[in-house]
N, CA, C and O atoms as CSV, one atom per row, in Angstrom:
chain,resi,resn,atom,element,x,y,z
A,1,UNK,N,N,116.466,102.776,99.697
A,1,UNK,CA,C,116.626,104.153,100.097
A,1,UNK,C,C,117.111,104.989,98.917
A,1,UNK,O,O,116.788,106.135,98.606
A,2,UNK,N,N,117.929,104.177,98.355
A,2,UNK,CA,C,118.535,105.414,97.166
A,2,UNK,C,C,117.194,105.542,96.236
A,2,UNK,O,O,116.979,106.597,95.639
A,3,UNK,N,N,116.324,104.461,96.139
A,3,UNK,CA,C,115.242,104.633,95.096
A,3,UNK,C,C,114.189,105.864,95.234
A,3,UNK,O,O,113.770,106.564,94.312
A,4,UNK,N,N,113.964,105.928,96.194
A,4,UNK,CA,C,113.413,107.262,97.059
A,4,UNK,C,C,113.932,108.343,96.437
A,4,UNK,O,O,113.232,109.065,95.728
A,5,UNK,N,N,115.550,108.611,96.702
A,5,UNK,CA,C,116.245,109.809,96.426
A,5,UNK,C,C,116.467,110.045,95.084
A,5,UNK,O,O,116.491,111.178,94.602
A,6,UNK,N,N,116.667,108.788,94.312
A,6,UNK,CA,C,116.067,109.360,92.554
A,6,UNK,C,C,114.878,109.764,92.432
A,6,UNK,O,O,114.883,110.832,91.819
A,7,UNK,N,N,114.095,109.515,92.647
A,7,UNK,CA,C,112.650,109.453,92.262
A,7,UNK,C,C,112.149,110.688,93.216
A,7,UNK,O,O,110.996,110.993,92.910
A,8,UNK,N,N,112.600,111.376,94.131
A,8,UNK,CA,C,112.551,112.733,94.749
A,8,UNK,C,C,113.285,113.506,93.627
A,8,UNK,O,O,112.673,114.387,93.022
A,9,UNK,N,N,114.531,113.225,93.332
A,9,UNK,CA,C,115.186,114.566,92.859
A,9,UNK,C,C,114.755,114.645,90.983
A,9,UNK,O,O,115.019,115.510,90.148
A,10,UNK,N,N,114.090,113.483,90.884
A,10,UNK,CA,C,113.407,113.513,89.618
A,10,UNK,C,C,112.327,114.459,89.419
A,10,UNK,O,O,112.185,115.201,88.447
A,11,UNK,N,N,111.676,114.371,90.304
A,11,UNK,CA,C,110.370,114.956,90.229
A,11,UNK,C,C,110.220,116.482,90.908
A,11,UNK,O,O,109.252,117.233,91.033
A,12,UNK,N,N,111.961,116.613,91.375
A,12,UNK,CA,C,111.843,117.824,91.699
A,12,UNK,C,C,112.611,118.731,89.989
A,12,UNK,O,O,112.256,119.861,89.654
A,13,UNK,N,N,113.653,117.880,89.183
A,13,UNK,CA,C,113.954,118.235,88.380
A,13,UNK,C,C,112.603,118.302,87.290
A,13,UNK,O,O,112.904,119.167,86.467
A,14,UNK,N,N,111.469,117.833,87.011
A,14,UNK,CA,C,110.710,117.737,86.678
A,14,UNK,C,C,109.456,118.945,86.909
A,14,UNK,O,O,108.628,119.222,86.042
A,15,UNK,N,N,109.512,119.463,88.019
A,15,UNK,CA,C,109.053,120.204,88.213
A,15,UNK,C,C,109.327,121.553,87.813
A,15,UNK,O,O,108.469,122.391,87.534
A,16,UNK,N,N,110.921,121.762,87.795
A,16,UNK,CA,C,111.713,123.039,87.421
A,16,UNK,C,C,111.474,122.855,86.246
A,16,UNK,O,O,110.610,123.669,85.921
A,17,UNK,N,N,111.805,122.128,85.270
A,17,UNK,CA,C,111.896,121.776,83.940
A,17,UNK,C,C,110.388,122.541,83.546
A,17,UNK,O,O,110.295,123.581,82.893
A,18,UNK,N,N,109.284,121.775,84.096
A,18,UNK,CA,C,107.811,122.475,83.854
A,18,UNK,C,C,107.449,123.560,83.581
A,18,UNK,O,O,106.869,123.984,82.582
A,19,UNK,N,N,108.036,124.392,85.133
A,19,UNK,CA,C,108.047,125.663,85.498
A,19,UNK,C,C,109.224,126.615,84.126
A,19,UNK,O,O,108.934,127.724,83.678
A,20,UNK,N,N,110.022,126.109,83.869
A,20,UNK,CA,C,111.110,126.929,82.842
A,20,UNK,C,C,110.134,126.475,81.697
A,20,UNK,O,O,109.699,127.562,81.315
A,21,UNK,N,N,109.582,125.592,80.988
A,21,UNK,CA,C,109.098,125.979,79.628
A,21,UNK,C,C,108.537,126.979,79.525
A,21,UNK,O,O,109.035,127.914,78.897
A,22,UNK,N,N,107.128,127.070,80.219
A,22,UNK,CA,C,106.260,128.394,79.450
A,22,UNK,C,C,105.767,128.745,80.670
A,22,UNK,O,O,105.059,128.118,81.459
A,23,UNK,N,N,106.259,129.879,80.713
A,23,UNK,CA,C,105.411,131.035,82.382
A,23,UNK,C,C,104.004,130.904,82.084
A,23,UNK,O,O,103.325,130.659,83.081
A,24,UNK,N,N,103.325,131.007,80.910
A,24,UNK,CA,C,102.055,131.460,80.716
A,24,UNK,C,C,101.217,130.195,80.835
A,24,UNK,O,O,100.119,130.272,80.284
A,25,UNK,N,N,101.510,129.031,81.448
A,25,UNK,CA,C,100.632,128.068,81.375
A,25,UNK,C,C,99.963,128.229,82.967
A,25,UNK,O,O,100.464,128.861,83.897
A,26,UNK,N,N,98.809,127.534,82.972
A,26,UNK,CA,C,98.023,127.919,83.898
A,26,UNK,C,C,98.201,126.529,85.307
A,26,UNK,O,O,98.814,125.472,85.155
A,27,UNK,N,N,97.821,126.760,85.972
A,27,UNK,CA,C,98.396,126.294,87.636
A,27,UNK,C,C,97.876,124.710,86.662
A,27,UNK,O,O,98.650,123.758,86.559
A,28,UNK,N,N,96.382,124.713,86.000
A,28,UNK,CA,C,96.004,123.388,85.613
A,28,UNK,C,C,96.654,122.370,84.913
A,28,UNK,O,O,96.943,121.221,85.245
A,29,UNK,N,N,96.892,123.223,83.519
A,29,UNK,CA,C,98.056,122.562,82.917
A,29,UNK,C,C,99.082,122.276,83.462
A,29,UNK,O,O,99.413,121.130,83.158
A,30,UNK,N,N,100.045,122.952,84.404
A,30,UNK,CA,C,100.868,122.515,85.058
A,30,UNK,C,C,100.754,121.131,85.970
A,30,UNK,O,O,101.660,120.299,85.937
A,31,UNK,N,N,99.942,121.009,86.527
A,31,UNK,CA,C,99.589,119.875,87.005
A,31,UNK,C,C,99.371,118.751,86.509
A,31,UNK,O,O,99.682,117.659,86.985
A,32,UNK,N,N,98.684,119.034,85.276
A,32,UNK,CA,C,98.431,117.642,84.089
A,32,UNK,C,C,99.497,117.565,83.777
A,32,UNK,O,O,99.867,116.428,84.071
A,33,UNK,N,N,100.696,118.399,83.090
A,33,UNK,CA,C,101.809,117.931,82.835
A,33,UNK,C,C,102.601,117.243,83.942
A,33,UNK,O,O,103.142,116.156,83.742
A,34,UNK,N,N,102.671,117.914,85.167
A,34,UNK,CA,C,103.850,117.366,85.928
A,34,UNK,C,C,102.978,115.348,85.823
A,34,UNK,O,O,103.712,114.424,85.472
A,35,UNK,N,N,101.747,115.126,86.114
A,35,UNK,CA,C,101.381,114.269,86.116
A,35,UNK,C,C,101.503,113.103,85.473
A,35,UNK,O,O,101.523,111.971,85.957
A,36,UNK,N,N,101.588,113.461,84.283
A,36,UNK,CA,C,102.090,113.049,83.151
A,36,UNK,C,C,103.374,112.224,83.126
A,36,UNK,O,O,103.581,111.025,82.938
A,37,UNK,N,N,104.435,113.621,83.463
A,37,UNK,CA,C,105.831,112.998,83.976
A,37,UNK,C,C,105.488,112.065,84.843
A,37,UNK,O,O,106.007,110.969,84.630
A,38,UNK,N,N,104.755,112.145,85.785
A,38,UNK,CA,C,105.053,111.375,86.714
A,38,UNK,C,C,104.575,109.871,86.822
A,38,UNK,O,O,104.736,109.108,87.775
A,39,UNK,N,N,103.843,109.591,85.407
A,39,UNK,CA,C,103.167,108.540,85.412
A,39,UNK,C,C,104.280,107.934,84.243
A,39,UNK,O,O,104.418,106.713,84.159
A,40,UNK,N,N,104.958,108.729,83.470
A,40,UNK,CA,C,106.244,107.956,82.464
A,40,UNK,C,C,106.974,107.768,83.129
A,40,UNK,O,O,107.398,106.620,82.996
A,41,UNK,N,N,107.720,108.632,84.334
A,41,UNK,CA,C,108.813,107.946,85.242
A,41,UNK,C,C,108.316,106.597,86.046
A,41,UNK,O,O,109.109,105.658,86.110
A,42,UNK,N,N,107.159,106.495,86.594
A,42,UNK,CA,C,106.658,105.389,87.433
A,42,UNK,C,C,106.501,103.931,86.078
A,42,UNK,O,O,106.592,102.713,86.230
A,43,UNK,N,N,106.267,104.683,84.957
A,43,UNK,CA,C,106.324,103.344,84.656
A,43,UNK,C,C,107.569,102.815,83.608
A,43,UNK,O,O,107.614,101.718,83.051
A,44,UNK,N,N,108.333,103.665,83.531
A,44,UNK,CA,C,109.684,103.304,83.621
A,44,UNK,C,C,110.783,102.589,84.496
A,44,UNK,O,O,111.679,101.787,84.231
A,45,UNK,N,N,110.320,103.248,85.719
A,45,UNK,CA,C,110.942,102.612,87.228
A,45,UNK,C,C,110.680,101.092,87.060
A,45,UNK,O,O,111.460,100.145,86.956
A,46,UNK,N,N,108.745,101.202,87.070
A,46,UNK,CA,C,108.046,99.589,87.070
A,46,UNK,C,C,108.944,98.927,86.258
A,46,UNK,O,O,109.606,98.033,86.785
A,47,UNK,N,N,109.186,99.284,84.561
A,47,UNK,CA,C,109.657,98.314,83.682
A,47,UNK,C,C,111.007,98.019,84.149
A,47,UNK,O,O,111.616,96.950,84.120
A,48,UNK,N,N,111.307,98.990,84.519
A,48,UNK,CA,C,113.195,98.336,85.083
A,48,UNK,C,C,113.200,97.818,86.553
A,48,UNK,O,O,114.321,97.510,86.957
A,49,UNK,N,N,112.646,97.733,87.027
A,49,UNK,CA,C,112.162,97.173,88.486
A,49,UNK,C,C,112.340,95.781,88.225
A,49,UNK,O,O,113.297,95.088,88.569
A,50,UNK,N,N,110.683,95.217,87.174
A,50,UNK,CA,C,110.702,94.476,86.704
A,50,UNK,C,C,111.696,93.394,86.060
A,50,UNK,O,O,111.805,92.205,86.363
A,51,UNK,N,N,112.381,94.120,85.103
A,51,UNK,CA,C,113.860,93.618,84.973
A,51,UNK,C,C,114.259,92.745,85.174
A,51,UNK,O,O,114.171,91.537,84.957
A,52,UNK,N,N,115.060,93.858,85.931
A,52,UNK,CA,C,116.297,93.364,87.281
A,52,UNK,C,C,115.583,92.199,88.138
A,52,UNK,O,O,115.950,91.034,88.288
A,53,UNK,N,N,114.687,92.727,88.547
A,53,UNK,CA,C,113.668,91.236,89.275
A,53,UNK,C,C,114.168,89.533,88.846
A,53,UNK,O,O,114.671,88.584,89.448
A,54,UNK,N,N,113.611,89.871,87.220
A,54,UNK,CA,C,113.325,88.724,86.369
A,54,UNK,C,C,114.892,88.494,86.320
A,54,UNK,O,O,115.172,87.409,86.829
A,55,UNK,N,N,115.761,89.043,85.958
A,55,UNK,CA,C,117.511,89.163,86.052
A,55,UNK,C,C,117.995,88.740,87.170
A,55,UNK,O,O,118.981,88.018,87.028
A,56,UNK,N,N,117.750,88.877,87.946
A,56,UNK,CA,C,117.897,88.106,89.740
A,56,UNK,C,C,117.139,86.804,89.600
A,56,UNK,O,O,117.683,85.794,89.152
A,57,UNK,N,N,116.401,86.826,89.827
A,57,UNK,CA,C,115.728,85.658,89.969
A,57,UNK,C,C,116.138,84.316,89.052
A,57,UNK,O,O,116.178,83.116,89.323
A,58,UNK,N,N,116.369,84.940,88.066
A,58,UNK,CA,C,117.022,83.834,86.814
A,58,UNK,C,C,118.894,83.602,86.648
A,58,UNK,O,O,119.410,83.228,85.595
A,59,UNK,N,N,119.339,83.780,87.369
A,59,UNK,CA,C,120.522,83.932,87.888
A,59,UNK,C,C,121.064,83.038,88.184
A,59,UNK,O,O,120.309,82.163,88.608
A,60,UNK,N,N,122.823,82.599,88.171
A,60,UNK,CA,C,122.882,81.277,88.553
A,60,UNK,C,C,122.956,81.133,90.123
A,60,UNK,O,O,122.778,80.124,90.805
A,61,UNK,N,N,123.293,82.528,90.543
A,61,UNK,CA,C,123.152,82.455,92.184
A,61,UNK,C,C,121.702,82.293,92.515
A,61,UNK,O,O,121.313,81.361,93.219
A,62,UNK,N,N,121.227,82.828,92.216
A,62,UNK,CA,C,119.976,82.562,92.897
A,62,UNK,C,C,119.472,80.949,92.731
A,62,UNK,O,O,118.900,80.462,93.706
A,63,UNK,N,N,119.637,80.227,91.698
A,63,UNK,CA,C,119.432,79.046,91.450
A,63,UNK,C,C,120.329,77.895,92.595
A,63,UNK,O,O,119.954,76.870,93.164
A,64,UNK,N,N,121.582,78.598,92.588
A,64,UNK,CA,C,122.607,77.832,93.529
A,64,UNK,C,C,121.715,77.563,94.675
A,64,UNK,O,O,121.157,76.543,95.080
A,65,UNK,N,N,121.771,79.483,95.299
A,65,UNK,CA,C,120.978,79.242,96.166
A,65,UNK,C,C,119.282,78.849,96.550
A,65,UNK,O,O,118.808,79.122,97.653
A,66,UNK,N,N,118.736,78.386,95.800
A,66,UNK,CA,C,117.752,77.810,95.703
A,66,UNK,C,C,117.780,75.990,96.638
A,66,UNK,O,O,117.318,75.355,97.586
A,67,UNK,N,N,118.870,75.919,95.241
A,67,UNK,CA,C,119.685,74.406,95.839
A,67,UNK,C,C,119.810,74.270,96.624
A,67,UNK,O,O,119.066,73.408,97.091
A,68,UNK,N,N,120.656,74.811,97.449
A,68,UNK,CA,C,121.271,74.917,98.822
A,68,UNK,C,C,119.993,74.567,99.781
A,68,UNK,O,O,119.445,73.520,100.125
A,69,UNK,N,N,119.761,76.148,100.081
A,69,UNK,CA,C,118.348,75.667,100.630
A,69,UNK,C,C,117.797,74.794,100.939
A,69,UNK,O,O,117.821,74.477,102.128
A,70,UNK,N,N,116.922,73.883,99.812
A,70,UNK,CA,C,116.570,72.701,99.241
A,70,UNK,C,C,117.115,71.838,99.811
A,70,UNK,O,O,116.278,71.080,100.301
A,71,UNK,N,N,117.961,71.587,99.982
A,71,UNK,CA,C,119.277,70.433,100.660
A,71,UNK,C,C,119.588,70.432,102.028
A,71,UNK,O,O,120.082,69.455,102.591
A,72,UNK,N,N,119.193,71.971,102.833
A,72,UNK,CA,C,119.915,71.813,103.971
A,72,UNK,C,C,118.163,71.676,104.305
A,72,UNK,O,O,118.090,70.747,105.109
A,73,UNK,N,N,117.078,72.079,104.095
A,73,UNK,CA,C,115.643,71.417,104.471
A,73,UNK,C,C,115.372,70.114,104.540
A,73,UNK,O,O,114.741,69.574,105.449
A,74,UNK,N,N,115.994,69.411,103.279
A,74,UNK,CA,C,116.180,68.042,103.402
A,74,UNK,C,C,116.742,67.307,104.117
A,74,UNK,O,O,116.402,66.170,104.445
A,75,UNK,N,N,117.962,68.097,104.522
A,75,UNK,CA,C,118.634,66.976,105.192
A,75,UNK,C,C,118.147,67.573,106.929
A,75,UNK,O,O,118.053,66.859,107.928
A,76,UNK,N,N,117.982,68.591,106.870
A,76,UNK,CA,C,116.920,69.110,108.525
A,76,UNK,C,C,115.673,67.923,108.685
A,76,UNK,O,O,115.792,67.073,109.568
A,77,UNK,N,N,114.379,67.922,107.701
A,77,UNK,CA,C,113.695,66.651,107.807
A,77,UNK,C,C,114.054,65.626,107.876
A,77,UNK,O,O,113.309,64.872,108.502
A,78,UNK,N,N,115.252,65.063,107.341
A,78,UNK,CA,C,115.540,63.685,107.764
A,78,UNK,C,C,116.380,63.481,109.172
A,78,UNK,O,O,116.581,62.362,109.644
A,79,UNK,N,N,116.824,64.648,109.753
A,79,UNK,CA,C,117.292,64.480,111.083
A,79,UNK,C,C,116.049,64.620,111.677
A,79,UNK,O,O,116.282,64.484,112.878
A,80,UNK,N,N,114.938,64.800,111.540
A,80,UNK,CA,C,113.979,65.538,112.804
A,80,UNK,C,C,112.944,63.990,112.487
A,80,UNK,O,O,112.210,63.567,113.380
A,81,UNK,N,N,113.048,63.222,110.995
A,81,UNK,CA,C,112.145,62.406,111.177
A,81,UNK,C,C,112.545,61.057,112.392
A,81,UNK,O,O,111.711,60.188,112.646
């Protein structure tokens, strides 16, 4: 949810920002630019998305819990065999 609300108030700051450089640009250009932005923020988001992903996942908790897991499945199949 909060990712939403950056990525709204980005693109609304993004938009003002547009609108304050140059009055005289035309509805088109405006659009290619905001677009623009909006394809460096998305793939900024992606690369840090990404990340954190790879940063979680490689973690010693996540590994713990990997283990865990692993162990209480195991020992579930050997009660059920």
């Amino acid at each position: 949810m909060k990712l939403y609300l950056a990525v709204a108030v980005l693109m609304l700051a993004f938009v003002a920002y547009t609108e304050a450089q140059d009055a005289e640009q035309t509805i088109e250009q405006r659009f290619t630019r905001f677009g623009e932005q909006v394809a460096e923020v998305s793939k900024g988001l992606a690369a840090k998305a990404k990340t954190t992903f790879e940063e979680i996942s490689t973690s010693q908790f996540a590994a713990d819990t990997r283990s865990w897991f692993q162990t209480q499945i195991e020992s579930l199949k050997t009660k059920l065999s």
